[in-house]
N, C-alpha and C positions, 0 to 999 in steps of 0.2 A: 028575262035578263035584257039592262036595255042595252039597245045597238052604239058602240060607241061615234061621238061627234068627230070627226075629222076635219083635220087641214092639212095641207098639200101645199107649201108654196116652192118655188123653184128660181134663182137666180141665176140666170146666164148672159154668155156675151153675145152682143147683137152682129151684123155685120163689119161695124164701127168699133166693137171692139169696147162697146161701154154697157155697163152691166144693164140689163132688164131684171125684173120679175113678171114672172107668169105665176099666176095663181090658178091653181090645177084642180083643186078640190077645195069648197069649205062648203060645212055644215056648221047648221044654228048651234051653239051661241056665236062658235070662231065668224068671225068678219077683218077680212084686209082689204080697203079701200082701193089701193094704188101705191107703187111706189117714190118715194122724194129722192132729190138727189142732196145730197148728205155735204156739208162745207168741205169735210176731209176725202171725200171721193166714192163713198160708197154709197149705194142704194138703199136708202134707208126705207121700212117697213113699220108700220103700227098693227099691232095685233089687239081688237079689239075680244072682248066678252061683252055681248050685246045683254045677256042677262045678270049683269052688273059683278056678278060674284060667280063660285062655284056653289054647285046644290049637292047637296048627297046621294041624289041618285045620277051625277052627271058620270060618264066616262069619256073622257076626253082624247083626241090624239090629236100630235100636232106633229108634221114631216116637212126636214127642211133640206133642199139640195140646193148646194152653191159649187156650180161647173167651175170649171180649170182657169183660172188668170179673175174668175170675179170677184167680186168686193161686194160685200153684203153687211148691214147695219139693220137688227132687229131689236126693240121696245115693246113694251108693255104701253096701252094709255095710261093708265095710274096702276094703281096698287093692286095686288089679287087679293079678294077677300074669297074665304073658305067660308060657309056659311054653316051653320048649327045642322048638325045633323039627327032626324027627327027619334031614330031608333039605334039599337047597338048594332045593329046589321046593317045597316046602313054607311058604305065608306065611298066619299070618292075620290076618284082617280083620275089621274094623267098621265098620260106616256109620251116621250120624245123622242124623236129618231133624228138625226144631223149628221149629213153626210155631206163632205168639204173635198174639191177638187184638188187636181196639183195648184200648186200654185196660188190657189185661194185663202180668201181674207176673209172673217167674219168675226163680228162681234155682235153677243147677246146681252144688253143693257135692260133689264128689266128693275121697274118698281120694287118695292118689297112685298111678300106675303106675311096676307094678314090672316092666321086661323082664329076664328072667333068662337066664343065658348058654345063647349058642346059638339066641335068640328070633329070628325076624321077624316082625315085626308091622306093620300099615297098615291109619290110622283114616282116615275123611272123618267131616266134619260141615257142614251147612249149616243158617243159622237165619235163617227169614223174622220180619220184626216188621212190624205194622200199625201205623196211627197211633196214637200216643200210649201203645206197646207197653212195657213197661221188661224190661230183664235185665241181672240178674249173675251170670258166670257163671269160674269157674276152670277151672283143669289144674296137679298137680306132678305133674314127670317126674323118677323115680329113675334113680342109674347103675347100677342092679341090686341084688341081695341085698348091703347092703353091709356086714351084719354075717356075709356069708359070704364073703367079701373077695373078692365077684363084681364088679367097678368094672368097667362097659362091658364087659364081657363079653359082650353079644351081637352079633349080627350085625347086625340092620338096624332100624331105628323112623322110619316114614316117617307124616307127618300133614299135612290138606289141610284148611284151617277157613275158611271163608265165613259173614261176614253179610249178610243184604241188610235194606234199611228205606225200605217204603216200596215198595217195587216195584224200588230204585238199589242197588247194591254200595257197602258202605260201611266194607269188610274184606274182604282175603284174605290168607291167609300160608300158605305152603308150609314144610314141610323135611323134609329128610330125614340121621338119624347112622347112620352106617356105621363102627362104631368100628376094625374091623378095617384099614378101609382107608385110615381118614382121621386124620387128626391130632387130636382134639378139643383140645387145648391151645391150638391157633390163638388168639388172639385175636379173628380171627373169627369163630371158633366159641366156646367156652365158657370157654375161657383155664383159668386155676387152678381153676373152680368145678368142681360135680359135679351139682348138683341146680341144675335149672330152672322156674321157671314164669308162669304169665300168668294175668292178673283182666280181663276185659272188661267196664265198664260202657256203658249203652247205652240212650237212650230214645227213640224216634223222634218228629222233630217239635221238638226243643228248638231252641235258636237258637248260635249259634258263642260266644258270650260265655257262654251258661251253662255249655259245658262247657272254656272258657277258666279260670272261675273255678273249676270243681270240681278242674283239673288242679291248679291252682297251691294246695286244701287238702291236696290229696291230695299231691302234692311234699312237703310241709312234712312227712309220714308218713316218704315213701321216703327224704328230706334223714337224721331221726333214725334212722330202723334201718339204713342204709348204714351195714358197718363193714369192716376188714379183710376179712372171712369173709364177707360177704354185701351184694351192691347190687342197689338197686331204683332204676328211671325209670316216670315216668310220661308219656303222649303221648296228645295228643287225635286223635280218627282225623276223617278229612276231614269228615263229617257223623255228627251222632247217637249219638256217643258218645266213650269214649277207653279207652287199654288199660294198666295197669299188668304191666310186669315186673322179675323178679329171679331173681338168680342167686344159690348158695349153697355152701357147704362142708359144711350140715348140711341134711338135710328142716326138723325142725324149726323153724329160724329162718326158713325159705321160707313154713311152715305158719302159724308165729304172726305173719307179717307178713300175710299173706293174710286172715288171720279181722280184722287192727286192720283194712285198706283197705277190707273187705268193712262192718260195720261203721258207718265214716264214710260211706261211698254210700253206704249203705242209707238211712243214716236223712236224708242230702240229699236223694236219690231220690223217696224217698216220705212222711219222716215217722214211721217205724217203727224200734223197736229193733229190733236183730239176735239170732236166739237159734240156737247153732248147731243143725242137726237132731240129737236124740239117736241112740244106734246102738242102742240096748234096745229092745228091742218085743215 
């Protein structure tokens, strides 16, 4: 069994009172350069895969801590690609662990993944938040290379995503598409669309009417960009946040709806413009 790859990165406040990252562990493929300082104020981070994609034998972890008053901004360099995996034994995996101070700010702007045919792949993620912690954080999911007219073409993409806030569960969603076996047209699966994804905002400690009224600005987003080809909902989740999603015909229209919603929370959030993280470094 192989040993999984780790990363360890860690943002904190310096003596100044301005966010650091210290990088504590990484193993091959994970690679993080160095930290940027971010136009909106946060510490921005690139998280590279030096081996271009995932392999089906990789097992992956990746651990993020953001101390109490920091600001943290983590990306992807481009897109994940999940690569063909050689046998039906053969799955890989990622796990994430994200644990956010009082008072801390993070947001996780990743690329889309791309499962490409013949992949399996299965991610966890769980993210603790303290009081008065904030994040935003996305996921697009591709139906494969699909200017290699790969659509679902793989095998299996299973993902397990937990919040807690506060010490209480305040998010869990499970699924799992197995395109081979299962109908994705369903309705209640993906119907006509191709491309999925989800925006979680989230600050622990707010009160039910604040995120009462963020749903109902944020609606008024997903109302205009619903069209034909692509619909967004937005839902407040039981305590300390709420979750936007949508479905699409194109990445693209999934992408530029993500950056408008992202955006408007940000700047209710906290008061800041949003600037996306650059990919040049």
């Amino acid at each position: 069994m192989q040993r999984p790859a780790q990363l360890h990165l860690s943002f904190e406040l310096d003596a100044r009172g301005s966010t650091i990252l210290r990088v504590k562990t990484q193993q091959p493929p994970w690679r993080v350069v160095r930290g940027f300082d971010a136009p909106s104020g946060e510490k921005l981070a690139h998280v590279h895969n030096v081996s271009g994609g995932i392999l089906d034998t990789d097992s992956l972890e990746w651990r993020v801590d953001v101390g109490a008053r920091a600001q943290a901004q983590l990306t992807s360099t481009g897109a994940t690609r999940v690569y063909r995996s050689r046998s039906h034994d053969r799955v890989a995996t990622q796990r994430a662990v994200v644990t956010l101070g009082e008072d801390s700010y993070f947001e996780y702007l990743p690329d889309q993944l791309i499962p490409f045919a013949g992949s399996r792949f299965e991610q966890s993620t769980r993210i603790d938040l303290a009081r008065g912690a904030s994040m935003i954080w996305w996921d697009l999911i591709a139906p494969g290379r699909d200017a290699s007219g790969e659509l679902f073409g793989y095998e299996s993409l299973s993902s397990t995503f937990e919040v807690c806030a506060c010490g209480e569960p305040m998010a869990t969603e499970r699924w799992n598409i197995a395109p081979q076996t299962q109908r994705l047209d369903s309705i209640a699966r993906l119907g006509p669309f191709r491309y999925f994804a989800s925006c979680y905002v989230c600050r622990a400690g707010e009160s039910a009417n604040y995120w009462r009224a963020l749903e109902n600005d944020l609606q008024v987003i997903a109302d205009r960009r619903t069209t034909a080809d692509v619909s967004w909902g937005v839902t407040s989740l039981r305590k300390h946040g709420l979750v936007v999603r949508g479905v699409a015909m194109s990445g693209r229209s999934l992408s530029d709806g993500l950056v408008e919603f992202w955006r408007a929370a940000k700047w209710i959030l906290c008061g800041r413009a949003a600037a996306l993280p650059r990919k040049v470094h």
